[in-house]
C-alpha positions in Angstrom: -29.1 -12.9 19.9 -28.7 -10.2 17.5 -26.6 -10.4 14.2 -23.9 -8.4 16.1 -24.1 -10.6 19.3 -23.8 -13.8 17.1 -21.0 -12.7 14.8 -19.0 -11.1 18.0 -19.6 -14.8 19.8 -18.2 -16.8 16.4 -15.0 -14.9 16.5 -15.0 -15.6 19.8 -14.8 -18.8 19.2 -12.5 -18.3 16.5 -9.8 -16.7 18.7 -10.1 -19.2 21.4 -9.4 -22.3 18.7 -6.6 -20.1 16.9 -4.9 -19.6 20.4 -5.3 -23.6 20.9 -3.6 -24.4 17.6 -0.4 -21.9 18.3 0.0 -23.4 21.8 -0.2 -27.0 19.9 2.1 -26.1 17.4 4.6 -24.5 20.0 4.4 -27.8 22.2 5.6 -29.5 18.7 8.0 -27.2 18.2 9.6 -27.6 22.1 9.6 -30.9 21.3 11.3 -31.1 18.2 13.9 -28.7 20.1 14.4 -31.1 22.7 15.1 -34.2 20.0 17.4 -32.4 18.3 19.1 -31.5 21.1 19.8 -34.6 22.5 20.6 -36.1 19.1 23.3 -33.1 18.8 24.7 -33.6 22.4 24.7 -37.9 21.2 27.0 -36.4 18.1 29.4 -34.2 20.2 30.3 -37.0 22.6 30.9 -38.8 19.5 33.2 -36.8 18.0 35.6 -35.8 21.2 36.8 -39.7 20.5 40.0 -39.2 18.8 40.7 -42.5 16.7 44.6 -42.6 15.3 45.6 -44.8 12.6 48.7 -46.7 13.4 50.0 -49.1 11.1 53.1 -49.9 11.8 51.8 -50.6 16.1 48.8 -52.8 14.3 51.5 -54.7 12.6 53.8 -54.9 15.5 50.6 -56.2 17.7 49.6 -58.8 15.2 53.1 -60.5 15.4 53.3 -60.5 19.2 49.9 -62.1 19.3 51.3 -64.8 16.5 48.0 -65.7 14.9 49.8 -69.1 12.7 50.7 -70.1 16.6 47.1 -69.7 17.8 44.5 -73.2 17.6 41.8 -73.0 14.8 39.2 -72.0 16.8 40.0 -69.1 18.4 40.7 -67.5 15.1 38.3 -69.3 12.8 40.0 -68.3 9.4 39.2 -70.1 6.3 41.1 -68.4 3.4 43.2 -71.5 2.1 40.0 -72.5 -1.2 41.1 -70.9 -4.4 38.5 -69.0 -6.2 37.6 -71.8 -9.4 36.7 -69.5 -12.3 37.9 -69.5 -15.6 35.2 -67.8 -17.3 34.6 -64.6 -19.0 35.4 -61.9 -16.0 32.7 -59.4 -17.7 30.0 -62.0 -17.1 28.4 -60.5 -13.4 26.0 -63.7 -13.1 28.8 -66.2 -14.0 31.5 -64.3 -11.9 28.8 -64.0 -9.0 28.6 -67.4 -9.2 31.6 -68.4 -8.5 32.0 -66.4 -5.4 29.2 -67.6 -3.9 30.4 -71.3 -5.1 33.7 -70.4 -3.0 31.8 -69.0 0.1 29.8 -72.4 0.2 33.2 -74.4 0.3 34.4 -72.2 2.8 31.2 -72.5 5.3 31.4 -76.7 4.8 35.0 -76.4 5.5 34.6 -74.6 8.3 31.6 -76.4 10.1 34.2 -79.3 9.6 37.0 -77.9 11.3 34.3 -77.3 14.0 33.1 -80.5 14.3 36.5 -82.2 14.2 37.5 -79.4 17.4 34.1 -80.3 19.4 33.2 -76.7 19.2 29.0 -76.1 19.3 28.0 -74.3 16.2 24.4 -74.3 16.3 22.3 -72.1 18.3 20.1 -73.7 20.9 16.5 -73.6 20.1 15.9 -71.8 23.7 18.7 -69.4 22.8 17.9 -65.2 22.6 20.5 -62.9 20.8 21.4 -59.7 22.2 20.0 -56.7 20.2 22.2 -55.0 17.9 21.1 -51.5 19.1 21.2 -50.5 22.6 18.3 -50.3 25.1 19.3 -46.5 25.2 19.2 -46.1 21.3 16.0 -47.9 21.5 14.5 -45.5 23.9 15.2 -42.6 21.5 13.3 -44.1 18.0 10.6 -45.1 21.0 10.4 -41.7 21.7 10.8 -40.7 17.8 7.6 -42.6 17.4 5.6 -41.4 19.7 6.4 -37.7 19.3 5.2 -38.5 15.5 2.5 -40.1 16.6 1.3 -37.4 18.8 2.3 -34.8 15.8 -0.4 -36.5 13.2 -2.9 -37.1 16.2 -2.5 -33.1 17.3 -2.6 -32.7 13.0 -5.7 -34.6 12.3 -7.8 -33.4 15.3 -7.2 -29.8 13.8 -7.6 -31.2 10.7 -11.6 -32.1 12.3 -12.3 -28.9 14.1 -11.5 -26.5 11.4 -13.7 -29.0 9.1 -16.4 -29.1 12.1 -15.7 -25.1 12.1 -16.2 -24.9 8.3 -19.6 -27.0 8.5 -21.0 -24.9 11.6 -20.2 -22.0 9.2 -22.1 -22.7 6.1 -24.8 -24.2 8.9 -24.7 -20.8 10.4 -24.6 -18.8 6.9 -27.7 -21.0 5.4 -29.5 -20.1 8.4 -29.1 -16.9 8.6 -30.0 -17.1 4.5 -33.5 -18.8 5.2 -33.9 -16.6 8.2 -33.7 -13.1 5.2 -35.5 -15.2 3.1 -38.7 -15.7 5.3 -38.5 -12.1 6.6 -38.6 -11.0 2.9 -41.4 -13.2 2.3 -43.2 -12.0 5.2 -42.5 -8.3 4.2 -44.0 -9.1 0.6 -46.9 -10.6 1.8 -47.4 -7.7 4.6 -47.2 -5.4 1.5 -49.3 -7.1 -0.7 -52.1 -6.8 1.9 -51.8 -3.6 2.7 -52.2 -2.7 -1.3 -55.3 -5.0 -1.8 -56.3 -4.0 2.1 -56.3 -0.1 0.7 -57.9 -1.3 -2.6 -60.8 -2.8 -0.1 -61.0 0.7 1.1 -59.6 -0.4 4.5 -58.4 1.4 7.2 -55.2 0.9 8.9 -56.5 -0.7 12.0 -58.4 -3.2 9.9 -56.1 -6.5 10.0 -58.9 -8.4 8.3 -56.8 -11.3 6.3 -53.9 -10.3 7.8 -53.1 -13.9 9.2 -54.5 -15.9 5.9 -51.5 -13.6 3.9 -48.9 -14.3 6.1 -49.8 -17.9 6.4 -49.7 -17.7 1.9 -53.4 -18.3 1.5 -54.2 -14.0 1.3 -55.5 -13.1 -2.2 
């Protein structure tokens, strides 16, 4: 293949990888599209629900259900220990303290109250909690992940060919360098025994030690 037929197939080559990575990239970017879209849609349901603040039915509810009438347990309030502290207010570890001191009282006075009611306050060791997030919020980091995933796979395996396509480059351009190389040192040689063939008084048919100069050993 001639210099013209082997720099024509490399951008060839080039062209068809180039056209690879925009349709990569475009796949990415239809996919970002679609994410987005779905979390905007998730955030315009959201905000069609119309929340109203109001007090005064909030109070008027929380006397009809009469929460002082109400049995322990189905409101599980403890807010009857006093906080004891009667140090200096500025002091964060001594004032942290004594919160956490009236939080313990609170949790042993309440795992009292349930044990005096018969109510179960310890899980089961067989017992599995509901997750916080929903299956359907789930789905969506799933699908996060995996998009990213794909993204640094589709990333690093560009990443390799245009490395690959570097190397097969300088392979390709010290080639071509050893192949000038050897055809100058062939010319030279070629040259150098026509010169001393002439000096012989040689005529141009006569090849004798033609193959000793282009095998280096011609004097």
């Amino acid at each position: 293949m001639g210099k013209k037929g082997f720099k024509r197939s490399r951008q060839e080559d080039d062209s068809e990888e180039e056209v690879e990575e925009k349709n990569e990239a475009l796949m990415e970017l239809e996919a970002a599209k679609q994410i987005m879209m779905e979390q905007q849609r998730a955030l315009a349901e959201a905000s069609k629900q119309k929340f109203i603040y109001n007090k005064e039915g909030l109070v008027a509810r929380e006397a009809c259900i009469g929460l002082e009438t109400l049995p322990w347990p189905e409101t599980l309030i403890v807010d009857d220990i006093p906080v004891d502290f009667e140090g200096d207010v500025h002091d964060d570890l001594a004032r942290e303290m004594a919160f956490y001191q009236n939080a313990l009282d609170g949790v042993k006075l309440g795992r009292k109250k349930l044990r005096d009611a018969n109510v179960p306050y310890q899980r089961p060791e067989d017992f599995f909690a509901e997750m916080i997030k929903s299956d359907a919020h789930m789905d969506k980091i799933k699908d996060k992940l995996i998009f990213e995933k794909k993204k640094m796979e589709a990333f690093e395996a560009r990443k390799q060919r245009e490395e690959q396509r570097q190397f097969h480059r300088a392979a390709g351009a010290e080639r071509q360098k050893e192949r000038a190389a050897k055809k100058k040192e062939t010319l030279d040689r070629v040259a150098q025994w026509r010169k001393q063939n002439k000096d012989r008084g040689g005529g141009l048919l006569d090849d004798d030690g033609l193959a000793a100069a282009l095998e280096g050993q011609g004097k």
